[in-house]
N, C-alpha and C positions, 0 to 999 in steps of 0.2 A: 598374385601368388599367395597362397592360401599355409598358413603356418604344418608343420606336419610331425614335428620335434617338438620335445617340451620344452627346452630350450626354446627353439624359435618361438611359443607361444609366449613363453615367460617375458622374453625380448620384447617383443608383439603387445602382450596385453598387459605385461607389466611395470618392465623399466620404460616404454616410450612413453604409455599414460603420465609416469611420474615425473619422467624429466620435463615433459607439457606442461602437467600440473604446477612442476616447482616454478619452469618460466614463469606461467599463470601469475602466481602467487607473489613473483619478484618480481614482474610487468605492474601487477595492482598493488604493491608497496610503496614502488617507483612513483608510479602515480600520486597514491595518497600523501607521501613523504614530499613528492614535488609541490603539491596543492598546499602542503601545508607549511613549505619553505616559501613559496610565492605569498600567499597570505600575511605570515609573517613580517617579509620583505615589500608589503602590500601597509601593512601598521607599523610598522618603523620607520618606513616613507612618509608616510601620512604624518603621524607623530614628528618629526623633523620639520616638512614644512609648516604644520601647525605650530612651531613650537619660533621658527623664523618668520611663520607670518605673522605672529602674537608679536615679536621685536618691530616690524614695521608700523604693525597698526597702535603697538604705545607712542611712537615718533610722532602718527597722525593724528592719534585718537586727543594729545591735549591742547592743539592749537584751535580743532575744531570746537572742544568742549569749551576752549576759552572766548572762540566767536561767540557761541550760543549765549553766553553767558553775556558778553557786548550787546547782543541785539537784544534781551531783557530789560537793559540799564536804560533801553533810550524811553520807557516809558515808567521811571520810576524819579521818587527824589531823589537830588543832588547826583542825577543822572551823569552830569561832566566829570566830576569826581569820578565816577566811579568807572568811568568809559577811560580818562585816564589810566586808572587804576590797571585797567584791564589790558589798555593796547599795550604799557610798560611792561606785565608778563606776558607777555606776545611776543615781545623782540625778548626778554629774557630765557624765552624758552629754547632749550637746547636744539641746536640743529637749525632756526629761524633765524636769517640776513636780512629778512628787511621787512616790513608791515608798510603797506600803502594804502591811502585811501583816496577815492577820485568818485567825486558830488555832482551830480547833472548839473548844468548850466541855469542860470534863470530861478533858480530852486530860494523860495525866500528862508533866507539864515539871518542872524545876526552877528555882530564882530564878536570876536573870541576875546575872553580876558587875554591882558597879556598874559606871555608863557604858554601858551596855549597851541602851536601851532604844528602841522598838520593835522589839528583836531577836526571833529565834527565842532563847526559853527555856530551850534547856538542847540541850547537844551531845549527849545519850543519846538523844533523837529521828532515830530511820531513818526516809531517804525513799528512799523504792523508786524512784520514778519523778515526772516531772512532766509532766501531760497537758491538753488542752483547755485549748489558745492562742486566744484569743477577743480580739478588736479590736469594740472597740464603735462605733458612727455618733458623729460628730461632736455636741458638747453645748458647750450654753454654758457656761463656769465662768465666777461671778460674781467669783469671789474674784482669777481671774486675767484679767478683763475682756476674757477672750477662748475662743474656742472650743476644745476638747482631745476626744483621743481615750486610750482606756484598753488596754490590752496588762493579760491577766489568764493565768496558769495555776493548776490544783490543784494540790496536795502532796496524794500517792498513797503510802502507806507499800506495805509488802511483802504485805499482805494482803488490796489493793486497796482501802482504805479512805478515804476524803480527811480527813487531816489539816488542812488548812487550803489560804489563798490567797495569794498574792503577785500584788498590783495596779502597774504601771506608769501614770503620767499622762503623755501627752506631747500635746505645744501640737502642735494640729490645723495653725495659721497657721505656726509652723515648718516642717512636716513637706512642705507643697505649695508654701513660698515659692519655691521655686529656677525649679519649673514654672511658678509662677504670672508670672515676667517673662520665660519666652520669649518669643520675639517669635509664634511659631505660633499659644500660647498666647491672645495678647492680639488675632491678627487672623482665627484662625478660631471654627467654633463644635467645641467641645470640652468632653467632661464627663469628671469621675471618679465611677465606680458599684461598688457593690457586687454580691456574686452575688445578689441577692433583685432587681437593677434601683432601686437606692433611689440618686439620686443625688446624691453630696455635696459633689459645686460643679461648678457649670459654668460656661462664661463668659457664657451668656443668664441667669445665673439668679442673681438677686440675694441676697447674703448675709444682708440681712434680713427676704427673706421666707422663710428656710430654718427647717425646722422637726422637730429629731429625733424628735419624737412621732409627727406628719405629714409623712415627707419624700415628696418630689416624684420620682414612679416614671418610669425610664426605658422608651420603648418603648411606653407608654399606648398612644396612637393613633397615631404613625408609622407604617409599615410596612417602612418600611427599619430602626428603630432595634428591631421587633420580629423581623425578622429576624438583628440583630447579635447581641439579648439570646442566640437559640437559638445563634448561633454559636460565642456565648461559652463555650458548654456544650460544646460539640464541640472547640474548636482556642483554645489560647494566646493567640493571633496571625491576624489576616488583612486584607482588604478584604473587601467587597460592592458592589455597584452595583446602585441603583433602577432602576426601571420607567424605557424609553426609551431613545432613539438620539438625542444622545448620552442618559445615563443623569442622571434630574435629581438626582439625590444618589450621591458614593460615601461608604463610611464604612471608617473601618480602627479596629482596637482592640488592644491588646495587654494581655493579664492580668499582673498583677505577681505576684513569686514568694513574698514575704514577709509579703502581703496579699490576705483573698479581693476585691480592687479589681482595675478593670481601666479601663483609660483608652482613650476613643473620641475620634473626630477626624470630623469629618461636613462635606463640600465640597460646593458645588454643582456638577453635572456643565459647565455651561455654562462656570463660569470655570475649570477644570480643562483644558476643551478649546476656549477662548478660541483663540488661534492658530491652529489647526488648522480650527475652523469658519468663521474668517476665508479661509483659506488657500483652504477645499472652496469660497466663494463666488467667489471670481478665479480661481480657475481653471476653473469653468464657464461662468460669464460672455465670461472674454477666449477661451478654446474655440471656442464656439457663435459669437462676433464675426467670430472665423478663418476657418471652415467657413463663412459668411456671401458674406468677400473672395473668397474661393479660387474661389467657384462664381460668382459674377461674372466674375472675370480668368479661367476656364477657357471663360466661355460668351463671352467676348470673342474670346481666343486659336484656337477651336477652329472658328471656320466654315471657313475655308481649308481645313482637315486634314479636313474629312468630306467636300468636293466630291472632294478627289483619292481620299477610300477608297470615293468611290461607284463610279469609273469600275474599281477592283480589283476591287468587289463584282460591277459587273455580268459582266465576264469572267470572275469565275469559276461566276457561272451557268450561262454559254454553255458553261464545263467541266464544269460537271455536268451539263448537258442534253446533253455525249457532243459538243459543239463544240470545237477545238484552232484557238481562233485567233491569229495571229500577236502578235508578243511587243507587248505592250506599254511606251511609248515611257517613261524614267524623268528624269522631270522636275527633282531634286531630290536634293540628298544628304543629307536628312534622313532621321526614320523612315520614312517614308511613301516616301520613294525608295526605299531600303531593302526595305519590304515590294514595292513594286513591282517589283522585282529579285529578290525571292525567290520573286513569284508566277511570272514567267515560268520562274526556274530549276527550280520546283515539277510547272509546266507538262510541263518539257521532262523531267524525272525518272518523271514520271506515266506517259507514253506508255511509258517504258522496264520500269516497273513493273509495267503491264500484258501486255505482253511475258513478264517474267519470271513472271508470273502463267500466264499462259497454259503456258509450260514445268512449273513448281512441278506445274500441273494433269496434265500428263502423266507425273510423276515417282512421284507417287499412282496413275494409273494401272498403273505398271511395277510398282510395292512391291505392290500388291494381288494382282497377280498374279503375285508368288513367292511367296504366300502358300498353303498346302495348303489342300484343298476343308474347308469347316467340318463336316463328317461325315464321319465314314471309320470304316468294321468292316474286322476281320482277328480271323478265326476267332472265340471269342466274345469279343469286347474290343472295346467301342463307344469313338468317339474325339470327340470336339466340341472346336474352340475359335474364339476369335476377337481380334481385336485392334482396340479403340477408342483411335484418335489423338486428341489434345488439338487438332493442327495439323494440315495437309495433308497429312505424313509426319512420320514416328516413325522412334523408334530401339528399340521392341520389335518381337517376331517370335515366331512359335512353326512349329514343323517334323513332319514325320511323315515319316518314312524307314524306309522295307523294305530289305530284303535278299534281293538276288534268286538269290544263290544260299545263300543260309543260310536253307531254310524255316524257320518257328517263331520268328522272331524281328521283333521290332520297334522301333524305335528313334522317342522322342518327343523335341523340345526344346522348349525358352524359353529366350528370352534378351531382354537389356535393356539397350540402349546407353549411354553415359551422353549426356545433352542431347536436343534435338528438332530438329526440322526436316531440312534437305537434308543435314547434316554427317554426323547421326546415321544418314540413310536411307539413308546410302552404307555405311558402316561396317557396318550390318546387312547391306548385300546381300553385302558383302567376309566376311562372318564364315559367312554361312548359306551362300557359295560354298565355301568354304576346310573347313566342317563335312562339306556332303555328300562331296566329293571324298574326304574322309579316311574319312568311314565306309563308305563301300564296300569298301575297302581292309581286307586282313585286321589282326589286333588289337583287343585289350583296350580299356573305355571307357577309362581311363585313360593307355592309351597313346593312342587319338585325341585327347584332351581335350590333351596336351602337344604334340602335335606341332599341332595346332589355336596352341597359343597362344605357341606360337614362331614359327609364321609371321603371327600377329598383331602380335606384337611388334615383328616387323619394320618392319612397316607404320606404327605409330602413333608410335613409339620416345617423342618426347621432347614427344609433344602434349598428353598428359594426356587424352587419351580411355583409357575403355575398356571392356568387357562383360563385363554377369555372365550366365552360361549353366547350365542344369542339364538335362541330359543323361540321361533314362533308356531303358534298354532292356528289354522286354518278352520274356521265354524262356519261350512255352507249351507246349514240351515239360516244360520240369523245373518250372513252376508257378512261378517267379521271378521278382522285377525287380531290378535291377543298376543303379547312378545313378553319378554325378560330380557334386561342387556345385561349380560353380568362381564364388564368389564370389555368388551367388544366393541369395535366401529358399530355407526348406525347400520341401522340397513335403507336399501334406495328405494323409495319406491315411487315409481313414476303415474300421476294421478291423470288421467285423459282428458277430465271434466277441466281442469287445471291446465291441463299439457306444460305439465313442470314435473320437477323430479321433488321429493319430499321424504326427507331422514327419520326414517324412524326412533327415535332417541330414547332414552329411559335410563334412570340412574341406576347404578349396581356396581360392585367392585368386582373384581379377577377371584374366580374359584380358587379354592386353599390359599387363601390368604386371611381371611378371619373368619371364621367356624359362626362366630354369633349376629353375622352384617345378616340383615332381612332384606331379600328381593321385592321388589313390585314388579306388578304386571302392567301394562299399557292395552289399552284394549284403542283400534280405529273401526269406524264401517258407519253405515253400511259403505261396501267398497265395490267401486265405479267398475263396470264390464271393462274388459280391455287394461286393466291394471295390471301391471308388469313388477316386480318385487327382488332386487337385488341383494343377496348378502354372501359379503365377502369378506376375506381375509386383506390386512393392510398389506401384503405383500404385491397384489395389482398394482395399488399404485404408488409404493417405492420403489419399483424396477426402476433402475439408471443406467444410465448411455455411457458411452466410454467419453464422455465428457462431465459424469458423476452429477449427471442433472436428473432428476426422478420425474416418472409420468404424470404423476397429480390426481388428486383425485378429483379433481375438476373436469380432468378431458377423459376420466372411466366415465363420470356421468354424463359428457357431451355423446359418447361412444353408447352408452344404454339409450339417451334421448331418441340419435338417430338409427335405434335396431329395434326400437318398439314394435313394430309392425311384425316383425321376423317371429321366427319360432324360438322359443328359451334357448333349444340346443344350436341355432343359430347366435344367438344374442352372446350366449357364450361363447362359441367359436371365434363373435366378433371380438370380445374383447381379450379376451387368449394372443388371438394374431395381431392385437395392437399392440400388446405388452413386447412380444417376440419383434415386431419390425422397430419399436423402439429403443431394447435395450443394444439390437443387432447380433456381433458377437461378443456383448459381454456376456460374461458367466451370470445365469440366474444366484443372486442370493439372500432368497427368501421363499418359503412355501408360497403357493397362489392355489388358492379355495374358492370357488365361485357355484353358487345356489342362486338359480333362477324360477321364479314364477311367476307365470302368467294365467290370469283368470280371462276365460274365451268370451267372446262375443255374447255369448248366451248368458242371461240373468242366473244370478245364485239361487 
């Protein structure tokens, strides 16, 4: 059903756009505000377990520093000394129940001084190295009525042999105390696991049903916590988020350095985004409430305002059915007065418009014909061009100029104003007057090309217009052509002997633009039978597609290469109806100028 009330349109194109839009707007807040509370809650996790995994791995980190430090002492002096020295801070260190050590059998030692005992036997014992640090899962020890974890390395002598072991005991319930009364700790759901998923305590998971034989696997059947386990394997550290909008679990984890453990944190998406999906509820709600009032109080406000934009509509009917009737009366210093006062001014602008249309019409008239016939031969040299305006008049042109007392010669132009319409149409007729006048006149193209653009100069001096022209002339006596570029594209010309195309170039600036620049001329030849000679305005190939991609001047010249054979007025037809099937229906905007010659079969 199609609106038919201003109202209904106003409803229609106005309020529903906006109430769309504000959703829009509140749906991509939501978003961005949730992304950036998740995130958040993404580095505060992180940060938490970092900061409980750094508590664990100081517990770990000094028993193993203090192994390292034992396996060095066995090959220095007064090594006994100092291997005492060392296992004594071993059992002194906080959290460690007991330091073991057990020597392969057969292994030659000698007796320990007294006092000495369960030492290593005898300082003549080399140890090369000490390897495979192993933390066992959580075990109940009876003896210390509580659960302990074991730190074990080999003694590797120099010929990789193992020696023996050195066992550390340290109290499990020590080691997680610290984490175990965060406050995170106590009000989320949170586990410590190893790299196998074996986990060894969580806060859902009761310490007496924990069972090192049997522990309890993380990730079983979750799919987010089977997700985290893969994670684990890939990166340190991170988050993940469950299936859903919002997402019904996220989870973060962080691996500890000094243990293969690694501690996860697992939230529900809801309370995580608590706030926020409160937030996305009131503000759709009191929205939609808005857009409600608004179209009330606008269909209240608004009958007055459509009777007065009836009686606009219907006079400007009576305007378009070719009626100019008297001005209508303005009631009102509101909009609608307003609009009322701008239709009559509209009114009385229109009629003048038409006017100046009907002139505009005649001016296209006049430019068309200063325009030379679109066919013209002289001796064997066929000539074609034409010129497609974007607007009713243009500021390109092209010219064909004889000489009537210099047989064998002939002179072609283009040229290119700068801008469109009547500014630029004038400027053309002032340039192509000022052109012929001068080359009837004896001299060099270069000397007409300067004295051309000193009296242009004069003309435009400080407006910022100005024209690019390129000027060639034709000498069938000597087989030659002769140009000037004064700020214009090359021109093409396609060589047969070559069967390539070939730019005619030549340095020169833009007419009226400085009065004292000196043209050159370029002279080529002798020029090959069958020579085809393009010059054109860049508007060919800037034409763009309704995808604002332009034709190139690359595929004009692929379009000249394969129209050689054809007649000029062919060649142009050709390249006319490539531009038109390229741009399709977009609007032309730009002149297109196109001067073709072809020198025939027969020798100059």
């Amino acid at each position: 059903m199609r609106p038919k009330t201003l109202q209904q349109r106003i409803i229609i194109f106005i309020l529903i756009p906006v109430f769309f839009i504000l959703a829009g707007m509140g749906w991509i807040s939501y978003l961005y505000t949730r992304n950036a509370v998740i995130k958040q809650w993404s580095e505060t996790a992180i940060a938490k377990l970092q900061r409980s995994a750094h508590m664990i791995d100081m517990r770990l980190g000094k028993p193993k520093d203090l192994l390292l430090m034992l396996k060095d002492s066995y090959n220095q002096d007064q090594s006994l000394m100092i291997q005492t020295f060392i296992i004594e801070q071993l059992r002194k260190t906080e959290g460690v129940v007991e330091v073991n050590h057990k020597l392969i059998e057969n292994f030659n030692m000698k007796p320990n001084p007294p006092g000495m005992h369960g030492m290593v036997k005898s300082n003549s014992m080399h140890v090369d190295r000490m390897e495979n640090f192993q933390l066992s899962l959580p075990r109940y020890n009876a003896a210390l009525s509580g659960e302990t974890i074991s730190l074990s390395t080999d003694y590797i002598d120099e010929n990789g042999k193992k020696t023996g072991q050195i066992e550390v005991v340290i109290s499990f319930q020590d080691l997680i105390e610290q984490i175990s009364k965060t406050t995170w700790w106590k009000s989320e759901n949170a586990f410590l696991i190893d790299n196998e998923g074996n986990i060894l305590i969580g806060t859902q998971l009761s310490r007496d049903a924990y069972d090192p034989e049997k522990p309890v696997k993380f990730g079983r059947t979750d799919p987010l916590e089977k997700e985290t386990m893969a994670a684990l394997k890939q990166n340190p550290y991170g988050t993940l988020f469950g299936p859903g909008h919002p997402p019904d679990e996220i989870s973060g984890y962080y691996h500890l350095n000094e243990a293969p453990w690694s501690l996860v944190l697992i939230s529900p998406g809801r309370q995580v985004l608590k706030s926020i999906l409160n937030f996305r509820l009131y503000y759709f709600v009191v929205g939609f409430l808005s857009i409600l009032g608004v179209i009330l109080f606008i269909r209240v406000s608004i009958s007055g305002t459509t009777a007065a934009i009836k009686k606009v509509s219907e006079a400007a009917n009576d305007l378009a059915n070719g009626f100019f009737t008297e001005p209508l009366p303005v009631l009102s210093g509101d909009e609608v007065g307003m609009l009322t006062g701008n239709f009559n001014k509209m009114t009385k602008q229109l009629k003048e418009r038409m006017e100046l249309k009907e002139a505009i019409n005649l001016a296209m008239e006049v430019q068309q014909s200063l325009l030379p016939p679109a066919h013209f031969s002289y001796g064997n040299i066929e000539i074609s061009g034409c010129s497609v305006y974007c607007d009713e008049t243009g500021g390109d042109y092209f010219d064909i100029i004889e000489f009537p007392e210099d047989e064998g010669k002939i002179c072609v132009v283009v040229g290119d104003v700068v801008g469109h319409g009547i500014g630029a149409a004038l400027l053309m007729a002032t340039t192509r007057a000022l052109l012929r006048s001068r080359v009837t006149q004896k001299g060099s193209l270069s000397q007409i090309m300067n004295d051309v653009n000193k009296l242009l100069c004069m003309d435009v001096r400080d407006t910022g217009r100005f024209v690019t022209l390129f000027l060639l002339m034709v000498d069938v006596k000597k087989g030659e052509v002769q140009w000037v570029r004064a700020g214009h594209e090359p021109a093409m010309m396609y060589n047969p002997e070559q069967d390539k195309i070939i730019e005619l170039k030549g340095k020169g600036i833009v007419l009226g633009l400085d009065r004292r620049w000196d043209y050159t001329q370029t002279v080529y030849g002798p020029v090959p039978k069958g020579t085809v000679i393009l010059i054109s305005t860049d508007g060919a190939w800037e034409v763009e597609n309704d995808s604002g991609k332009r034709l190139g001047k690359k595929r004009v010249e692929e379009v000249l290469q394969q129209s050689v054979s054809l007649s000029p007025a062919k060649i142009v037809e050709s390249i006319v109806s490539e531009t038109r099937q390229f741009r399709g229906e977009v609007r032309q905007n730009d002149d297109i100028t196109l001067l073709v010659l072809k020198f025939r079969e027969n020798p100059l």
